[in-house]
C-alpha positions, 0 to 999 in steps of 0.5 A: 242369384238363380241356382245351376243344377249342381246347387239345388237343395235336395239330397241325391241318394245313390243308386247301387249298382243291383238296383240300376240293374233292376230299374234298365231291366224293368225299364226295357220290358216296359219299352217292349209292353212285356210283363213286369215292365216299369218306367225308370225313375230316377230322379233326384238320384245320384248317378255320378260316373256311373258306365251307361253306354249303350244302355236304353233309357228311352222315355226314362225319368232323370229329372235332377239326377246327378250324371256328372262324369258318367259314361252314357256313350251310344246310349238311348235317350230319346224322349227321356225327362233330363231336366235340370240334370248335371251332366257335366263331363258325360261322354255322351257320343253317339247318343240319342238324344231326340225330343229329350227335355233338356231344359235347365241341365248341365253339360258343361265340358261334355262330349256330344259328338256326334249325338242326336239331338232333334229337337231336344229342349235346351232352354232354360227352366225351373224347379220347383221344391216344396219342403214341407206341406205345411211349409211355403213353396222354396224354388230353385231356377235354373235360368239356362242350359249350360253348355260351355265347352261342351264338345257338339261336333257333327251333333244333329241339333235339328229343330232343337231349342236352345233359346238362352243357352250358355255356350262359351267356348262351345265346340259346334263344328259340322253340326246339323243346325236347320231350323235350331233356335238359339234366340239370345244364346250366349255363343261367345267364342264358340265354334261353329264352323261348317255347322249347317244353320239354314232356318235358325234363328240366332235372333240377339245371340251374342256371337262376339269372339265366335268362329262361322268359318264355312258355316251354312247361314242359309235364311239364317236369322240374325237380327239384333245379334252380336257379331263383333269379332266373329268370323264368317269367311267363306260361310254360304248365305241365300246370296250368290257365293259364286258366278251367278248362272244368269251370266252364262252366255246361253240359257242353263237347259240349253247348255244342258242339252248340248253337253248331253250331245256332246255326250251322246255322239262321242264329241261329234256333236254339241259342246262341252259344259265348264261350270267352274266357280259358278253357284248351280243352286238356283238351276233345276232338272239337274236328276237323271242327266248325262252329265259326263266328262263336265268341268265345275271347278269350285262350283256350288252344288249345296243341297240341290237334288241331283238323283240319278245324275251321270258324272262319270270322269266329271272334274269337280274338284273343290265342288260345295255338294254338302247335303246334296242328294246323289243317291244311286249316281254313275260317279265313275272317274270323277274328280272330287278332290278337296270337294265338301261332301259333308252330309251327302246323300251317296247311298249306292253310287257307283264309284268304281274305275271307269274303264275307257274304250282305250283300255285305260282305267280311271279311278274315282278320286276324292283325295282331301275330300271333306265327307263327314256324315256322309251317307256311302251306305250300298255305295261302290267305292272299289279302287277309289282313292281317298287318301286323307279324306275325312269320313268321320262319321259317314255312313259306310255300311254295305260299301264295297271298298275292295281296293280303295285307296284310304292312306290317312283317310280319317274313319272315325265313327264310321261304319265299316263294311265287314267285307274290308279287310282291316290291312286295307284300310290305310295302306292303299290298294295291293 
């Protein structure tokens, strides 16, 4: 029966705690091209509940170590030889983790939120272990990567490798997926809702038992997959999830170029635009237009390029803009209720009041708004009401916040602009 990585023969010696010292030490001078540097080397080291946080083991040698329980929280591992290492029970959130080999390890009941995983290998592996010179080869395998119960929400698993993997039980949720492969992974009863699968490959995964609730399967490969019992309601396919925009009484760029009218002439001329329910994916020349004051109830906006865009008092409440680009975007007054903004490209857009030639004031709101990984860096959200949106993990450094309104809003993970004042932050506007 093939070995986990737990059960492989071979002694690990511990480390004390002056001689890890002296291998991070010599490590980061080795990371600088400084004098005296040295790669880590610690494999086959016993490394169990050792406090790693924060620490930068970039390129580092781990094969086989024992981290069982340790604390690499925030840590840098990006590139690092972690093959067949026990990692079971490591808090490994916030870690980078890219390009790292993974292959044979174990990460069983381990919290990964959060973590960068670009294109990590996860798949299985082997180790081999010569005694003796004189003695034959004895090898252990190390037939998958064991994830079960492993916490991977609002990981990035971009391109990573994951073909055969265990992941019973697996927490994927909100996790960045494009381009993962997860040929014949074992996803029984995992979590992947709103995960972002677009290009992956779950070619005979067994995904009996798994929740893809709001789940991007987007060219999503999916042949020859066990899918009994899985839930995919409301996940979105290359498919129309909405109106198709063909069924629109007049062409798209035409109805386009009146609203801009409308816009332009202060209701004077052309027509207001209502897009509610519709699925805008297959529509283009969206960046840069005058857009204000339009209606998209619902509509589906996922990962279109909409740059530059003026939606100023727009209504787009329940609106899917998950992953879409509206960098340095007039959003002021909008109407984002309820949207799903999850990695949204927001950086310095204005979503400040908008003040209206009758005096009134209308604040920007994203009440109950779904932005998790959202970028808001440089983005003006003065006097936005964001009562219990969720921005765990979003990206707020150099927002300005002054005034804005987050009672219950969810700020884990968050990257706070030190210009807010800590009072502020969940007791709404003063």
């Amino acid at each position: 029966m093939p070995a986990s990585p737990a059960s492989i023969l071979r002694t690990r010696r511990p480390v004390s705690q002056g001689e890890l010292e002296e291998v991070l030490r010599r490590h980061e001078l080795f990371q600088a091209a400084r004098p005296g540097g040295q790669r880590a080397s610690l494999a086959y080291r016993d490394l169990t509940g050792r406090n790693l946080a924060d620490r930068n083991l970039a390129d580092a040698d781990l094969t086989a170590a024992f981290l069982c329980d340790a604390n690499l929280a925030s840590a840098n591992l990006a590139g690092a030889n972690l093959f067949g290492c026990n990692l079971a029970r490591a808090n490994m959130r916030g870690a980078s983790l890219a390009r790292a080999d993974l292959r044979g390890a174990c990460l069983r009941e381990a919290d990964l939120t959060g973590a960068n995983l670009f294109d990590a290998d996860l798949r299985d592996g082997r180790i081999a272990l010569r005694r003796h010179d004189r003695e034959p080869e004895a090898t252990a395998e190390i037939s998958n990567t064991e994830l079960s119960g492993a916490n991977m929400a609002n990981a990035n698993l971009t391109q990573a490798r994951l073909d055969g993997s265990v992941a019973l039980h697996t927490d994927f949720t909100d996790a960045m997926m494009r381009g993962c492969k997860l040929v014949r992974a074992d996803l029984r009863n995992a979590r992947l809702n709103g995960a972002n699968l677009e290009d992956a490959d779950l070619s005979g995964a067994d995904l009996r038992g798994a929740s893809l609730r709001g789940a991007v399967l987007i060219h999503t490969i999916l042949a020859e997959a066990h899918s009994n019992d899985a839930d995919f309601s409301g996940a979105l396919t290359h498919g129309n999830a909405g109106r198709d925009v063909a069924a629109l009484p007049e062409s798209f760029v035409d109805l386009l170029l009146r609203h801009e009218r409308w816009v332009a002439s202060d209701g004077r001329d052309g027509a207001p635009l209502d897009v509610s329910g519709f699925d805008l994916r297959s529509a283009s020349g969206l960046t840069g237009r005058r857009l204000s004051a339009l209606v998209g109830y619902h509509a589906i906006l996922y990962g279109m390029n909409l740059e530059g865009i003026a939606l100023q008092a727009a209504q787009l409440e329940g609106a899917d803009l998950r992953a879409s680009h509206l960098a340095n975007s007039d959003l002021r007054g909008i109407n984002l209720r309820q949207a799903r903004l999850n990695h949204a490209d927001l950086r310095d857009c204005n979503f400040g009041p908008l003040l209206l030639a009758d005096g009134r004031v209308i604040s920007s709101a994203l009440d109950g708004a779904d932005a998790r990984q959202a970028d808001f860096r440089g983005a003006n959200l003065q006097r936005a009401v964001l009562r219990g949106a969720n921005l765990a993990g979003a990206l707020l450094e150099g927002a300005q916040l002054d005034g804005a309104d987050l009672t219950h809003a969810n700020l884990a993970g968050t990257f706070k602009s030190p210009s807010v004042s800590p009072l502020a932050i969940g007791t709404g506007p003063r």
